[in-house]
C-alpha positions as CSV (number, residue, x, y, z in Angstrom):
1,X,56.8,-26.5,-21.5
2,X,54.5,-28.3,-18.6
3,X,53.5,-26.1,-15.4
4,X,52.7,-28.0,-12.3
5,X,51.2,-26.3,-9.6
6,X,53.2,-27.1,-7.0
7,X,51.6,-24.0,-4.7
8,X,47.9,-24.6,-4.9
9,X,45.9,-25.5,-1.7
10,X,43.1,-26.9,-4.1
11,X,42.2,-31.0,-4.6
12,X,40.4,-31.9,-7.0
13,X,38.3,-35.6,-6.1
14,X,36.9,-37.2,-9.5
15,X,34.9,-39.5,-8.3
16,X,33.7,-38.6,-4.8
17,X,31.3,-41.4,-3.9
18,X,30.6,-41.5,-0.4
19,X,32.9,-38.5,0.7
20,X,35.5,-40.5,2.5
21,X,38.0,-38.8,0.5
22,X,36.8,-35.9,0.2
23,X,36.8,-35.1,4.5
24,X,40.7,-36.4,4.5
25,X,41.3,-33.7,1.8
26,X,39.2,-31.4,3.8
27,X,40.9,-31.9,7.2
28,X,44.6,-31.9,5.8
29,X,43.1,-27.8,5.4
30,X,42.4,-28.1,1.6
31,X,40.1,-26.5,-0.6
32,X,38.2,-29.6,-2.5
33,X,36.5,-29.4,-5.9
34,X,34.5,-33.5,-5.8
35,X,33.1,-34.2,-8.5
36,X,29.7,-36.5,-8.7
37,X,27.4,-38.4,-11.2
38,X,25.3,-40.1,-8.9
39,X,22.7,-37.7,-7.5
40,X,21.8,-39.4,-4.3
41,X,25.2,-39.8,-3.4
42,X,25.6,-35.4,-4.0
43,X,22.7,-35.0,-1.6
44,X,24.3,-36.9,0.9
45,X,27.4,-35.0,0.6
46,X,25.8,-32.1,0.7
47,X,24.3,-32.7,4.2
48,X,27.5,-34.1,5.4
49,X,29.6,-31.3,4.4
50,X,27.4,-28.4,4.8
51,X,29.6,-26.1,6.7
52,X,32.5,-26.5,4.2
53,X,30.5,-26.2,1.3
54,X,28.7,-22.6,3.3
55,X,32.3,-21.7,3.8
56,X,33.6,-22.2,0.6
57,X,36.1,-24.8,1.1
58,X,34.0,-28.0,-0.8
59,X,32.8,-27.3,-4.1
60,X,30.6,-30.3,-4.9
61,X,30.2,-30.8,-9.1
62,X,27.0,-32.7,-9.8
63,X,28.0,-34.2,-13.2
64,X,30.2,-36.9,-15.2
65,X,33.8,-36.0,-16.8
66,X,33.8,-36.8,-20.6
67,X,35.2,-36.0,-24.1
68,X,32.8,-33.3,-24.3
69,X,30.5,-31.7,-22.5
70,X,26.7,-31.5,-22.4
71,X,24.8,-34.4,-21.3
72,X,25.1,-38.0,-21.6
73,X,23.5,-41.8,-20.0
74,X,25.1,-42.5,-16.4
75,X,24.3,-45.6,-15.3
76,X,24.1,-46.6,-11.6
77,X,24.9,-50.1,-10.4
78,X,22.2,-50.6,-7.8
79,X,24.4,-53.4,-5.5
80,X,27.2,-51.5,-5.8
81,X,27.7,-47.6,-6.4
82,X,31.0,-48.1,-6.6
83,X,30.6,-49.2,-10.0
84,X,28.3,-46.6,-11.6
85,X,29.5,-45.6,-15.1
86,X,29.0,-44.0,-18.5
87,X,30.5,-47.0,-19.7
88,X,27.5,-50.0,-19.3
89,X,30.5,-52.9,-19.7
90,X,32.2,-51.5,-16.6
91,X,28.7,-50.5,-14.6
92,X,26.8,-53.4,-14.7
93,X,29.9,-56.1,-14.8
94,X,29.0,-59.0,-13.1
95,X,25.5,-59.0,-14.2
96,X,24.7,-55.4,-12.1
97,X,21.2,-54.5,-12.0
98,X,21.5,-50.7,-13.5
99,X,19.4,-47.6,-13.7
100,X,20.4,-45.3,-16.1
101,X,20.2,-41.6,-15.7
102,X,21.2,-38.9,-18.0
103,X,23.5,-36.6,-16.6
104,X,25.4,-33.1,-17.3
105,X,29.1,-34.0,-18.7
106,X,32.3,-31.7,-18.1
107,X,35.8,-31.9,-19.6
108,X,39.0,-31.7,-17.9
109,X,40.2,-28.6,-19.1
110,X,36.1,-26.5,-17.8
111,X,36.9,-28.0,-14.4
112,X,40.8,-26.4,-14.1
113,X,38.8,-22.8,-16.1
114,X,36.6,-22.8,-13.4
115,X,38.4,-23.5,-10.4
116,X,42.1,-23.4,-11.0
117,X,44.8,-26.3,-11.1
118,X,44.7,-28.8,-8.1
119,X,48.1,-29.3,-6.5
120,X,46.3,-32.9,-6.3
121,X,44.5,-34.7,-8.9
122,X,42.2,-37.6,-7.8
123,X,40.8,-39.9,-10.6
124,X,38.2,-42.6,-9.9
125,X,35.9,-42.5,-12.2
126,X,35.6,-46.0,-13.3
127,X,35.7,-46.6,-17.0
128,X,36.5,-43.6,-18.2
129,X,39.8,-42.5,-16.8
130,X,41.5,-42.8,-19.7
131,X,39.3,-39.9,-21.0
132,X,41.0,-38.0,-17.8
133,X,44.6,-38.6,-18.7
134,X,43.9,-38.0,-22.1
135,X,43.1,-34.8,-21.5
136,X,45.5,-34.1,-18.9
137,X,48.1,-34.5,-21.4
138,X,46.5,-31.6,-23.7
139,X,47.0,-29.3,-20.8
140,X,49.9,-26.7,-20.3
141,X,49.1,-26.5,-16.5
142,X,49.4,-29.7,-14.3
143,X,48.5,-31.1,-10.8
144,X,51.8,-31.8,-9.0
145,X,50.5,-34.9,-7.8
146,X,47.8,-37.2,-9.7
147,X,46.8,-40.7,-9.1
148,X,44.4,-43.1,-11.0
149,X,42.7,-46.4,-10.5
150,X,44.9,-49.3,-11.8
151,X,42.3,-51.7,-14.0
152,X,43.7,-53.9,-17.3
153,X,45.0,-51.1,-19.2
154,X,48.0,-50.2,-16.4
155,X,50.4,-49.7,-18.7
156,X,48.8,-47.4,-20.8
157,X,48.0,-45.6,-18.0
158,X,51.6,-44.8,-16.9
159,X,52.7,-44.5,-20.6
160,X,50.2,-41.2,-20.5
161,X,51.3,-40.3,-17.2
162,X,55.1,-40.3,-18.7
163,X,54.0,-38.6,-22.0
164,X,52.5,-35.5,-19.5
165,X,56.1,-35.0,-18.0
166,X,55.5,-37.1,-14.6
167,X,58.7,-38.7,-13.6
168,X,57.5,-39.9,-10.0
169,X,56.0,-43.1,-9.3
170,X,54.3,-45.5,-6.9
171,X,52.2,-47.9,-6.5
172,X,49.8,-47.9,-3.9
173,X,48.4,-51.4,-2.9
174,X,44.8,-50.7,-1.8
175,X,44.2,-53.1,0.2
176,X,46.3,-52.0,2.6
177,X,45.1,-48.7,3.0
178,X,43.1,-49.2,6.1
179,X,46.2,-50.3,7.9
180,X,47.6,-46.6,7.1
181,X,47.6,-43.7,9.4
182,X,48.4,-39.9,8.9
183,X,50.0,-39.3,12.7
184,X,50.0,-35.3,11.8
185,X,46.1,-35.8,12.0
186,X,45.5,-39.0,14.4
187,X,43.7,-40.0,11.3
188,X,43.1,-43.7,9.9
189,X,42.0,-44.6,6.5
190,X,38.5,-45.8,6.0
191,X,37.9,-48.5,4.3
192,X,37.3,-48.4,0.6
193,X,38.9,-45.0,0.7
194,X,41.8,-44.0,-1.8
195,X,44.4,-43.4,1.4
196,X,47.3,-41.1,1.5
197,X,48.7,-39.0,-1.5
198,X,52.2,-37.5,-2.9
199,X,54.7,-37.7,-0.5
200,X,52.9,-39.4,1.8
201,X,52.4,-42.4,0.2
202,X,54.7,-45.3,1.5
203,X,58.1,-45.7,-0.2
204,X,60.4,-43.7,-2.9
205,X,59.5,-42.2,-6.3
206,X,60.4,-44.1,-8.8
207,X,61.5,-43.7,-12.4
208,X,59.1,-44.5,-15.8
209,X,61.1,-47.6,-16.4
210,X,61.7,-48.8,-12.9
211,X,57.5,-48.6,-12.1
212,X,56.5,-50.8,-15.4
213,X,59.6,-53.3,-14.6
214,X,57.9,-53.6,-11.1
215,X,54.4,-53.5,-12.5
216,X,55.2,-56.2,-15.0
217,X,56.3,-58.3,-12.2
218,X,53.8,-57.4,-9.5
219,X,50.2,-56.1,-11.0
220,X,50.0,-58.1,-14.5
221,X,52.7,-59.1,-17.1
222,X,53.3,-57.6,-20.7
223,X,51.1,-59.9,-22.2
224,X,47.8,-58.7,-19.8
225,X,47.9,-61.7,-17.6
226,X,47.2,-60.5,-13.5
227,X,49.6,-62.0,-11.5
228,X,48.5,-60.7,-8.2
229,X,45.4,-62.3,-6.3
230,X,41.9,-60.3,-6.3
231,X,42.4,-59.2,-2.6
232,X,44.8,-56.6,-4.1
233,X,44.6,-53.9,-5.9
234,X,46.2,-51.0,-7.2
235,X,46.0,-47.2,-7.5
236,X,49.0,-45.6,-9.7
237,X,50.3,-42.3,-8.2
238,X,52.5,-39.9,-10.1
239,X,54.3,-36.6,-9.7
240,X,57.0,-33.7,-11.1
241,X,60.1,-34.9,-9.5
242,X,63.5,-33.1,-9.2
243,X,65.9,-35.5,-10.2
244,X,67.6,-36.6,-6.4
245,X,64.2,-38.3,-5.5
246,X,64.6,-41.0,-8.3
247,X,64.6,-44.4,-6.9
248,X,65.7,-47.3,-9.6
């Protein structure tokens, strides 16, 4: 049987990029694991958050998440960082000017060894989150709360999601993220940041089969087709529901 860590004060960002995510998690008073492949992008982290990483609160993870670990070739997409990837398709889409780096990798499972089950489980680690949810579903102990970057293979992504005992979705549009405010803070979303998690997120948790029914009519159809325009975009958020917070 799945745990889910419904009591941890811990966050774990995959894919911290410029931090933006990272100082929400920190000023909502939790403890923040981000991990990082890009190096500059660490450093700059580093100096940003240097009193929470002296006090222990930010943990920053210089390295890529993979099937295994021990080193592999990261590849940063110099116009946009966004992009950077182990996988070159996904990094240097669009005819991106790379640089490739090699890099320490970490599994899943090293990351929760080390420092203990998130309540929160941020993916964004573009290309490869599929290796993340794969190995999320090997696990006996779960984030309460995980969410992932929507891309072409959506439906596989919430198949996973389903097959790791979440019964608790949304969809996130991520556009309108910067239009979103957490009052408790008197804190708006930047833009380009992932926005609100959990709870928090607008609107009710919904069922396996009630999320694809709206994804298939919303993000892209059965047969892979997108049906929504480029200025949207999706992140899939997921949780361990009790059974009166269904929505169908």
């Amino acid at each position: 049987m799945k745990h889910f860590a419904n009591g941890s004060q811990l966050v774990f960002d995959l894919g911290m990029n410029n931090g933006d995510d990272t100082d929400y998690y920190l000023k909502r008073g939790f403890r923040v694991v981000a991990l990082e492949a890009n190096p500059e992008l660490c450093e700059r982290a580093a100096k940003r958050f240097e009193p929470e990483v002296n006090d222990g609160r930010l943990t920053i993870v210089h390295a890529a998440i993979w099937e295994r670990s021990g080193e592999a070739v990261f590849h940063i997409n110099l116009e946009n960082d966004h992009w950077s990837s182990i996988d070159i398709g996904w990094a240097g889409r669009n005819d991106g000017n790379c640089r490739a780096i090699t890099v320490r990798c970490v599994t899943l499972s090293e990351l929760f060894a080390a420092y203990g089950v998130p309540l929160y489980l941020k993916i964004d680690v573009e290309g490869v989150d599929h290796v993340v949810l794969d190995q999320l579903k090997a696990l006996p102990s779960l984030p309460l709360y995980v969410s992932v970057e929507d891309c072409r293979f959506g439906f596989q992504y919430l198949e996973t999601l389903a097959a790791c005992g979440y019964d608790g979705f949304k969809l996130l549009d991520q556009s309108t993220v910067p239009s979103l405010r957490d009052s408790s803070l008197s804190y708006n979303f930047p833009v380009g940041s992932s926005g609100p998690f959990g709870d928090d997120v607008p609107g009710s948790w919904s069922s396996y089969g009630s999320v694809v029914d709206s994804y298939s009519h919303t993000v892209r159809d059965f047969n892979g087709n997108r049906l929504a325009p480029r200025t949207q975009w999706w992140d899939i958020h997921c949780t361990r529901t009790p059974q009166e917070k269904h929505h169908d």
